[in-house]
C-alpha positions in Angstrom: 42.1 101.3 255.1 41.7 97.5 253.8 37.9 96.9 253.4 37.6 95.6 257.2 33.5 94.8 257.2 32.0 93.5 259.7 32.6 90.2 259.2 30.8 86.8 258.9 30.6 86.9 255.2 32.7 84.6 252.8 33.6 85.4 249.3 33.5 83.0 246.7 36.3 80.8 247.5 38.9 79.0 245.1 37.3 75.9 245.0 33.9 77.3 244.0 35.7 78.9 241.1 37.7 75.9 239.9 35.8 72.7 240.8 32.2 73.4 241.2 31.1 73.8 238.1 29.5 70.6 236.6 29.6 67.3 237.7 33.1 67.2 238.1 33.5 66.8 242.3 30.4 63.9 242.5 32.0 62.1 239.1 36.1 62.4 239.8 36.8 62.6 243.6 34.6 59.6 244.8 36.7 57.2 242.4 40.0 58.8 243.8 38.4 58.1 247.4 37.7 54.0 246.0 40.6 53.5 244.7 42.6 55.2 247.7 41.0 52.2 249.9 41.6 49.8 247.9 45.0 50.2 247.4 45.9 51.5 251.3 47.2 54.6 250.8 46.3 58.2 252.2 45.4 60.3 249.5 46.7 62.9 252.2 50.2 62.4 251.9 51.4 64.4 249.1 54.3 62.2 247.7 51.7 59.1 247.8 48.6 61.5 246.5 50.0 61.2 242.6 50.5 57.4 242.3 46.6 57.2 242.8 46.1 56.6 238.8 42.5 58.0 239.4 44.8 61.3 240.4 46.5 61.2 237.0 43.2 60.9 234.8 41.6 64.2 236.1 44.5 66.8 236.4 45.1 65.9 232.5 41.3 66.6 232.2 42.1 70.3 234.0 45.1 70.7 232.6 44.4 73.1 229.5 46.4 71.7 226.8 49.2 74.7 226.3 50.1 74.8 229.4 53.6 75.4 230.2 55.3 72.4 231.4 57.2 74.3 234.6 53.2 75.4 235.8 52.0 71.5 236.1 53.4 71.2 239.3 50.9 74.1 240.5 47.9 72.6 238.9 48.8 69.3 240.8 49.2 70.8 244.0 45.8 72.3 243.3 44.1 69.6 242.7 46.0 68.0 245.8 44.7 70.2 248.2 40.9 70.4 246.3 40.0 66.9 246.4 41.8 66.5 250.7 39.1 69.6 251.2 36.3 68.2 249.8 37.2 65.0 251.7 37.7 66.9 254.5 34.4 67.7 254.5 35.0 71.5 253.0 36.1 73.1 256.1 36.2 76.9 255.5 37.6 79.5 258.0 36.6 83.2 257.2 38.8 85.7 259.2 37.8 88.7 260.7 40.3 91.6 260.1 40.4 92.4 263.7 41.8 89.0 264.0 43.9 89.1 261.7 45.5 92.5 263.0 45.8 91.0 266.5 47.8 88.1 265.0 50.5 90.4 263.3 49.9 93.5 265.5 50.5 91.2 269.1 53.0 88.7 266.9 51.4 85.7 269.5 54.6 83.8 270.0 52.8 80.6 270.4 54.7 79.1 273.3 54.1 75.7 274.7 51.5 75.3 271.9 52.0 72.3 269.7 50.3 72.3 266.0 46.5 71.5 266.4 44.1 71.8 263.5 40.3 71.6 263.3 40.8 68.9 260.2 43.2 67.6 258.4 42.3 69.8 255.5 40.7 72.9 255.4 40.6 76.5 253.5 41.7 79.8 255.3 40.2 83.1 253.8 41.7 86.1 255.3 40.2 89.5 255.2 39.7 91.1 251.3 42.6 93.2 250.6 44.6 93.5 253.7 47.3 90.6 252.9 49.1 91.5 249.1 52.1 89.1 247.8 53.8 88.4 244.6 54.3 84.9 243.0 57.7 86.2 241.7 59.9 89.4 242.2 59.1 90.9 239.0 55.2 90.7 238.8 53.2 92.9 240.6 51.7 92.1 244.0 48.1 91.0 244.1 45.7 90.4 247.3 45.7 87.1 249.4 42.7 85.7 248.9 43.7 82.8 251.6 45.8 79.5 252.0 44.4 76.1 251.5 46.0 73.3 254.0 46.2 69.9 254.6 47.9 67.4 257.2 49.5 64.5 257.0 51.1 61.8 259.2 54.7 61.0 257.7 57.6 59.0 259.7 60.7 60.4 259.2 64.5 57.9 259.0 64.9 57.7 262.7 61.1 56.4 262.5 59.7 59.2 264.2 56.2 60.5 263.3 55.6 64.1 262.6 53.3 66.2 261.0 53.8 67.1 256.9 51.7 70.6 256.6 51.0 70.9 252.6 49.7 74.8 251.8 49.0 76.7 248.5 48.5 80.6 248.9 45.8 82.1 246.4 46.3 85.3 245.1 44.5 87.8 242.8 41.0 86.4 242.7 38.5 89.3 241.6 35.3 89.8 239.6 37.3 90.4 235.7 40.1 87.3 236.4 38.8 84.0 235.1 41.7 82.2 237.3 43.9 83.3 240.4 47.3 82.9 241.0 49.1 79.9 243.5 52.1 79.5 245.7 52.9 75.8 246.5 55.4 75.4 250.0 55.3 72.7 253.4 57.0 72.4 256.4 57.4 69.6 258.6 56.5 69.8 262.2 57.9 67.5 265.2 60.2 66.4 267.5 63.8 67.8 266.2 62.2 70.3 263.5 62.9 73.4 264.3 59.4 75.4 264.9 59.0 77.5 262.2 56.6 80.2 263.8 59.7 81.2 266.1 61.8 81.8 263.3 62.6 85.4 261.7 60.4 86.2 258.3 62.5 88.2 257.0 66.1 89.1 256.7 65.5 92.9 257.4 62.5 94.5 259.0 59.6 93.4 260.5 57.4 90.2 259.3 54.6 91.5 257.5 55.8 95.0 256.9 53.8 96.7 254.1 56.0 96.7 251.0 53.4 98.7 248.6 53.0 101.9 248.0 50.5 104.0 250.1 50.0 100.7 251.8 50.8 102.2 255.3 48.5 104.5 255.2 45.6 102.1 254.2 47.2 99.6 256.9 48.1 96.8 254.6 50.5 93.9 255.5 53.1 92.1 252.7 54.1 88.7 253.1 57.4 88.2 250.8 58.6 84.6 252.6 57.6 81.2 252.9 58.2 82.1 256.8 55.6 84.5 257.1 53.1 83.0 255.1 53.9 79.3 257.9 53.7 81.7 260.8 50.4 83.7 259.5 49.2 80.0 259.4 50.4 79.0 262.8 49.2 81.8 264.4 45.7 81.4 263.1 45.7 77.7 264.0 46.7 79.0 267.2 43.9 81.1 268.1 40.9 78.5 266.6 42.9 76.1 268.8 42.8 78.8 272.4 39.8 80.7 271.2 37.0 77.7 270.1 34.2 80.2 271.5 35.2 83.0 268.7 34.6 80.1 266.0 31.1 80.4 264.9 29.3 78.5 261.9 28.1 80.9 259.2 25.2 79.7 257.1 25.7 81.0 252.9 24.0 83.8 252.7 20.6 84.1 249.7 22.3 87.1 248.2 24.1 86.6 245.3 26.6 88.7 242.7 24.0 89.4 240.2 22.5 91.2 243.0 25.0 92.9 244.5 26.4 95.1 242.3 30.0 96.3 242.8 30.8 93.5 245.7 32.8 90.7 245.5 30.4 87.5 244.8 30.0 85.4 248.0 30.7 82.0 248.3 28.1 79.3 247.5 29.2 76.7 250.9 28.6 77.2 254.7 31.7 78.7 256.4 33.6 78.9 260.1 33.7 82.5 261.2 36.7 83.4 263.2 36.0 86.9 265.1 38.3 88.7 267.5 36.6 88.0 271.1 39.5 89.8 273.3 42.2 86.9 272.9 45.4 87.8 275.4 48.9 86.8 273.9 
């Protein structure tokens, strides 16, 4: 099996790993936050978040200078869903693997709900090991480490608000990887947008089936589609929206990686632990 724990213990999360290290977060997102107001936009809204000329000094100051040209857009979306968690006040949800099995196990079909989040940007770990994907057909899968998401208010032509969900999937973060891997996609959600939780994942067999080999037998889950990774989303967002009394604030624990040999290293910031507390479908 997946290593299931016990819970209530984050691992160091992708933020930690990319913007924490010197001054970087005090010196580059407060100007981005200044010059946001003074201008009157939302450095939420994705399409507005890169006229912010703040936005365009730092990602060339991340951007090492051979990279590709086609892998820019996934440094920006990075750094676009970085700097809305920081702002959101680094909202981090830890998932239980219990919860996480009830979510695909039951398939919660989420009727009558309509999208609520705890923030309007957040970061979603799921449990270490049980979710693999691939960033492309031909590379080999690597473990989900979670999905970063932010919100934002859009009006569509008819002038119609609805929501614009922003996520970036992290995979293959582990103790001999300097970096990890990302998966940019949205979806819009509103009146006359088809809900995508209710939708099919996949063409042929079942959302989630394990596509790796031996995975079945240690209980693992695939996600190969956009789809599944919206619906894993939904349905999580779901259950911290029905189930606030199996949300409980984690503290960052004293132990460390130099002192826990042979374990993941844990993350640095407080966390949101979401446990399994007998939720019905």
């Amino acid at each position: 099996m997946a290593d299931e724990g016990k819970g209530g213990t984050a691992r160091l999360t992708p933020y930690e790993l990319a913007f924490l290290g010197g001054d970087f977060e005090s010196r580059v997102f407060p100007a981005i936050v200044d010059e946001a107001g003074g201008r009157g936009e939302d450095p939420g809204r994705r399409d507005r978040f890169q006229f912010i000329a703040a936005v365009g000094d730092a990602v060339r100051e991340i951007v090492p200078a051979d990279v590709p040209p086609e892998t820019l857009d996934e440094y920006r979306a990075l750094f676009y869903h970085a700097f809305n968690f920081w702002r959101a006040g680094r909202r981090t949800f830890v998932m239980d693997a219990p919860v996480a099995r009830y979510l695909v196990e039951a398939a919660p079909r989420l009727e009558g709900w309509e999208l609520a989040a705890p923030a309007d940007a957040f970061y979603l770990q799921l449990p270490p090991n049980l979710f693999w994907a691939s960033i492309n057909p031909d590379q080999q899968p690597e473990p989900v480490d979670g999905f970063f998401v932010t919100l934002a208010t859009e009006i569509d032509a008819r002038g119609t608000p609805f929501q614009d969900l922003q996520a970036l999937m992290i995979l293959g973060i582990h103790r001999n990887r300097p970096g990890f891997s990302v998966i940019p996609f949205d979806c819009g959600i509103g009146p006359g947008i088809p809900t995508v939780w209710a939708e099919p994942g996949r063409e042929t067999g079942q959302d989630f089936e394990n596509v790796l080999p031996g995975g079945d037998m240690a209980g693992l889950y695939s996600i190969l589609t956009v789809t599944e990774a919206l619906k894993l989303i939904g349905r999580v967002l779901w259950y911290v929206d029905r189930h606030p009394e199996d949300i409980v604030p984690e503290t960052a624990p004293e132990r460390r990686l130099e002192d826990r040999p042979g374990s993941p290293p844990l993350s640095r910031m407080d966390f949101l632990r979401v446990r399994f507390g007998g939720a019905g479908a």
